[in-house]
N, C-alpha and C positions, 0 to 999 in steps of 0.2 A: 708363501705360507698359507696353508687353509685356514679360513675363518671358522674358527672355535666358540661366536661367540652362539651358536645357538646349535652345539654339537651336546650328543651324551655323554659326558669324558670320562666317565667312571664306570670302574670294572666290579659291582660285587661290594663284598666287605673283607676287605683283608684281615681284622679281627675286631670282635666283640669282647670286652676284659670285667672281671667280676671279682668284688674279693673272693677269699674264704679265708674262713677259720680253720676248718678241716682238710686240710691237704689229701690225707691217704683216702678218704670218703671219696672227696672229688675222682680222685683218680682213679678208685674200684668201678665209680658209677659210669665214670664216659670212656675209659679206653679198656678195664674188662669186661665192663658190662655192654655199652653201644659198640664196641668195637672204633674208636676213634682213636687214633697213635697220635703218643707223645710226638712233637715234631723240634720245639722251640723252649729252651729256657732263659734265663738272664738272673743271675746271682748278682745282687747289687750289694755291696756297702753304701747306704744311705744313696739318695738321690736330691738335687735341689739344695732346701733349705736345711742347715745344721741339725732340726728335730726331726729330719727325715730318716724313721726307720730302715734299718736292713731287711730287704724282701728280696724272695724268688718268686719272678714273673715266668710260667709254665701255659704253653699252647697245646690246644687240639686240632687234628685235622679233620676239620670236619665236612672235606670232600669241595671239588670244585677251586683250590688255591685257598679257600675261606677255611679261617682258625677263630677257635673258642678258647680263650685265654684267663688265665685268675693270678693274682695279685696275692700271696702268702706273705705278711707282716711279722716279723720275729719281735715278738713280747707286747703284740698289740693284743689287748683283749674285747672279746665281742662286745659290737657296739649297740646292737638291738637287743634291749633286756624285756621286751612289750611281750614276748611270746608270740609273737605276730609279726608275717614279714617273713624277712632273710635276713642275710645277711649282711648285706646291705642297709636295707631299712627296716623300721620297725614303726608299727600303727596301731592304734586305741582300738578298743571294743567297737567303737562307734564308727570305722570303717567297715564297710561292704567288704563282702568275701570277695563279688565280683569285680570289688575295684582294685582287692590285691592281685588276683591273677589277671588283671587288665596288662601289667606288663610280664613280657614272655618273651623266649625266645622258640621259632618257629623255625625247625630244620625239615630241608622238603627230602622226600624219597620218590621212586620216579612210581612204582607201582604197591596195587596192593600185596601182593605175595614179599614185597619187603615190609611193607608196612608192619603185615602179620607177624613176620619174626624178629619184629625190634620188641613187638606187643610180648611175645614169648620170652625175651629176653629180659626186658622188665618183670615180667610178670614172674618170672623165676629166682628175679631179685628181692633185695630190701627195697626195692623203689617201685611198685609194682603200678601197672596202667589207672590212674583214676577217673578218665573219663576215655567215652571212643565216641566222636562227634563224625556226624555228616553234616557240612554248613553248605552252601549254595555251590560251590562249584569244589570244592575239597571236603576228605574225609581227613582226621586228626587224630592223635591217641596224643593224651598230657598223664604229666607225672611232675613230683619233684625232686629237684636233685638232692643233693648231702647237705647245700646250703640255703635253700629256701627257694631257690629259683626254681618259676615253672617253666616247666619244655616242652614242649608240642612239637610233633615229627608229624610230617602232612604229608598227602598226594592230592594229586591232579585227580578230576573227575572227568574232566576235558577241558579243552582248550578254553579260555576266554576270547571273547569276539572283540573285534575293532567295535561296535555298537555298546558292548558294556567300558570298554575303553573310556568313550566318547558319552555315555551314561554316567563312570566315576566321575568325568571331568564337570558336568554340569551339577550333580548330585554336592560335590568338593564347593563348587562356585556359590552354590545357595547353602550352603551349611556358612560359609565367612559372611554372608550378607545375615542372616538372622541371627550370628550369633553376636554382630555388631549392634543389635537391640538389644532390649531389656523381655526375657522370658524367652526364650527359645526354645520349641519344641518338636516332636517329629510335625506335626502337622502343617507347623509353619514351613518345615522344611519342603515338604511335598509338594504344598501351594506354590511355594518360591520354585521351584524346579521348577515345576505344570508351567508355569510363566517366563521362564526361560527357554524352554521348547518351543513354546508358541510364538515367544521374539525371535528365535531362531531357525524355525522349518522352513520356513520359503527359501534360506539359501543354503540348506545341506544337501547333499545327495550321496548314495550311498555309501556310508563306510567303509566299506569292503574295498574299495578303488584306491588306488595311494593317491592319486591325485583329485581325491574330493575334498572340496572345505571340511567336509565332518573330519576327513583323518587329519588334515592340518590341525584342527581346534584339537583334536586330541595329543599331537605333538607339541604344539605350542607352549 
């Protein structure tokens, strides 16, 4: 038998589940509106514990085996009354906008000429494009759906290099070290990296080779 213990065993996300409140919204927004089919349902009488409501759990395909799924509760009433949030949750005044749309789900598309007619397609909806990002290596368009959840459809600008690989990995290593202090900041973070390069150059060589320490460190 092969040893598993330092393989990548997984394949992807088989599904991501989300409540709602609004069934028919959901489903105008992502299989007539993105074009995503219904694939998966499950009609349950109760599940688990005796106060477990009857719900129907409903999937989307949203390409590559991976499904987007939601959770419909019969006689549950919405639980986020904040006006803020989803559906899910709900948050004060006194949270950051940024910190609501910090969680998202991010669907890739392979180029821009799709990118553009999802943007169309929203934008011809109730759900219409609220922002269109260029970030370092991906271009983005966000919206929200029926339930409060943000969505971001993304492409590739190009490839990412074994070098930013093996960049995330030490950038990843000094962000647990400073945030194991008291105050963390980018500055800190940057020093701590600078310093980890420097413990590290004498024994990498280049990236690019499968069989260099850089690409080990980056698999590890």
């Amino acid at each position: 038998m092969a040893d598993l213990a330092d393989q990548h065993l997984v394949h992807g996300v088989d599904h991501t589940a989300y409540p709602t409140f609004d069934p028919e919204a959901t489903v105008r927004f992502y299989r007539d509106v993105l074009g995503f089919p219904v694939v998966h349902s499950i009609c349950a009488a109760g599940w688990g514990p005796a106060d477990h409501p009857d719900f129907v759990h409903f999937f989307f395909d949203i390409g590559d085996g991976d499904r987007l799924a939601f959770f419909y509760y019969f006689g549950l009433q919405p639980q986020n009354l904040t006006g803020r949030g989803d559906a899910y949750s709900g948050f004060g005044a006194e949270v950051p906008e940024f910190f609501l749309n910090s969680r998202h789900l991010a669907i890739h598309v392979e180029s821009e000429e799709v990118l553009l007619e999802y943007r169309r397609r929203l934008d011809s909806s109730e759900w219409p494009v609220e922002m269109q990002v260029t970030h370092e290596t991906i271009e983005s368009i966000y919206t929200h759906d029926p339930n409060g959840y943000m969505i971001e459809l993304t492409r590739a600008l190009r490839p990412v290099t074994a070098q930013e690989d093996l960049d995330a990995e030490i950038a990843i290593e000094a962000l647990i070290d400073i945030t194991r202090r008291p105050e963390p900041t980018l500055g800190k973070l940057l020093a701590r990296k600078a310093e980890l390069i420097v413990e590290r150059a004498a024994r990498w060589q280049d990236p690019s080779t499968s069989t260099s320490p850089a690409t080990a460190e980056v698999r590890r």
